[in-house]
LOVEXVO-898368 format. One line per 3 residues: number of its first residue (from 1); their letters; for each residue x, z, y of N, C-alpha, C, O. Coordinates in steps of 0.2 Angstrom, whole numbers. Atoms other than C-alpha are relative to their C-alpha. Last residue first. Layout:
<pts>
NUM) a) X:Z:Y:X:Z:Y:X:Z:Y:X:Z:Y | ...
</pts>
This chain:
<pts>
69) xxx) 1:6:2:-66:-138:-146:1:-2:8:0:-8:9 | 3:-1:-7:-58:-120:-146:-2:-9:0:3:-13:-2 | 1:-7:-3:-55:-116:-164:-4:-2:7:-9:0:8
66) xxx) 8:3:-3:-57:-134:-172:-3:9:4:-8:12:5 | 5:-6:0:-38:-134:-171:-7:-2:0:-8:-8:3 | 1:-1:-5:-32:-151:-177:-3:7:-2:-6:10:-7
63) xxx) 7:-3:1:-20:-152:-192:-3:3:6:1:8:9 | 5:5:0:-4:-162:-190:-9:1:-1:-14:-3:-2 | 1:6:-7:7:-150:-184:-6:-5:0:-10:-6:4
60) xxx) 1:-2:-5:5:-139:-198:-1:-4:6:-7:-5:9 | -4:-5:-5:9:-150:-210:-4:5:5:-10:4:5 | -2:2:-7:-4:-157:-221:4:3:4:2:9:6
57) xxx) 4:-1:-6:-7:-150:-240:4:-4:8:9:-6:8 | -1:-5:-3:-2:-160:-254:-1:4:7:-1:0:12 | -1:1:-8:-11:-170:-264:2:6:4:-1:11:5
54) xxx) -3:-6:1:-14:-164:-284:5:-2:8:11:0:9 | 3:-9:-1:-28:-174:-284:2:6:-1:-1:11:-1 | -2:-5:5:-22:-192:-278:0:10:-1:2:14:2
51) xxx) -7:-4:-2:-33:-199:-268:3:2:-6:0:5:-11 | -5:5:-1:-44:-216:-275:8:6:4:14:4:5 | -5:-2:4:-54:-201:-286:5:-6:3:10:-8:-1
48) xxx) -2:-8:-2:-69:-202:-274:6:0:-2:10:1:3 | -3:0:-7:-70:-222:-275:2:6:2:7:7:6 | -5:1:-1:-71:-221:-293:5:0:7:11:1:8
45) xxx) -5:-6:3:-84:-207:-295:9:-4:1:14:0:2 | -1:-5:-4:-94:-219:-282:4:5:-2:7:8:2 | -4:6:-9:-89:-234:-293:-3:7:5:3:8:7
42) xxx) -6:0:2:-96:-221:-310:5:-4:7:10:-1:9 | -3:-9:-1:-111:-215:-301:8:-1:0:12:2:3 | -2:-4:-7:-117:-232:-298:2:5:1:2:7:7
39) xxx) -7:2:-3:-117:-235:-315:2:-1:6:8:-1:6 | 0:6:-2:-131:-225:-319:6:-3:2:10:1:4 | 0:-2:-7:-131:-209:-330:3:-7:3:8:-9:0
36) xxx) -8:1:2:-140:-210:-346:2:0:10:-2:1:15 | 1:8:-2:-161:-203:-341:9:1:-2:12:7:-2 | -6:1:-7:-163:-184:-347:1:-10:-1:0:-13:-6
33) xxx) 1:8:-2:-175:-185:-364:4:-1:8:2:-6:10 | -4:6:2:-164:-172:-372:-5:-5:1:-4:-10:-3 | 6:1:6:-166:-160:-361:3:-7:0:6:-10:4
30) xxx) 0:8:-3:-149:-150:-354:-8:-2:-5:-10:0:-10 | 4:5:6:-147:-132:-357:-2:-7:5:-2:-8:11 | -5:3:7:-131:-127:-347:-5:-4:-4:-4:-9:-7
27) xxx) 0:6:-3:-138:-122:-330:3:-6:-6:4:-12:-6 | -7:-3:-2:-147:-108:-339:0:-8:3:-4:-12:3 | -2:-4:3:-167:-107:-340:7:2:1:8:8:4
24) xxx) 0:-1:8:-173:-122:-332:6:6:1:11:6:5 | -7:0:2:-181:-123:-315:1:2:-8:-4:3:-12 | -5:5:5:-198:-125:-316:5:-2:-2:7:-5:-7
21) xxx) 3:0:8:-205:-108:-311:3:-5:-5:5:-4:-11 | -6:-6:6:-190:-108:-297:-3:-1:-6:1:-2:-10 | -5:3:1:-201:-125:-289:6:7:-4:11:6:-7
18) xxx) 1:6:6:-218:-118:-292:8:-2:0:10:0:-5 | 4:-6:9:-214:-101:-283:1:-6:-5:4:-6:-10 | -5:-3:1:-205:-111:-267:-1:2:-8:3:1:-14
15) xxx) -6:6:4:-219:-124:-269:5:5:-1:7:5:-6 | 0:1:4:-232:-109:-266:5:-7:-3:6:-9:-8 | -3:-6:3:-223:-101:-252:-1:-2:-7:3:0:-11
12) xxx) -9:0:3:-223:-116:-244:3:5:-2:9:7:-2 | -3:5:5:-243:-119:-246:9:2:-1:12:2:-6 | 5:-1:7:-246:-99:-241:4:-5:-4:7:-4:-9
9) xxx) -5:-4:6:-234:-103:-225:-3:1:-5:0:-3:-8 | -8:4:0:-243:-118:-219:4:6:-3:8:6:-8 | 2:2:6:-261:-109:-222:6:-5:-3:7:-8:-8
6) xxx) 2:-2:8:-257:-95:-212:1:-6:-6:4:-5:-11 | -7:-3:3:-248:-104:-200:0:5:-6:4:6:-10 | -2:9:2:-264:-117:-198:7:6:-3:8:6:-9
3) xxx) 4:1:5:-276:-96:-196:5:-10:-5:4:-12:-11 | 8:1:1:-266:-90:-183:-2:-5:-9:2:-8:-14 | 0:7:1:-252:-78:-185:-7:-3:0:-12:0:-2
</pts>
């Protein structure tokens, strides 16, 4: 490797390490200055939930192969 691909993997070896170091502990602890959650989340939670969630699967017939495209 020359001497830029050294110094290019090194840096992205160093944000890898920095960014695990900061992770947090379990996925469960939460901090209690976290921002509330915006209300554009809620109208994209709404537009998600406009199917019904216990929908039933598609016939056979009507599901394209993606086998041989």
């Amino acid at each position: 490797m020359n001497t830029k691909q050294q110094l290019a993997t090194g840096f992205l070896a160093l944000v890898i390490v920095g960014s695990v170091t900061f992770m947090p502990v379990s996925a469960g602890q939460k901090d209690s200055t976290a921002a509330a959650p915006r209300a554009q989340a809620t109208t994209i939670a709404t537009l998600n939930t406009a199917a019904p969630l216990n929908a039933a699967e598609l016939p056979q017939d009507q599901v394209k192969d993606l086998t041989y495209n």
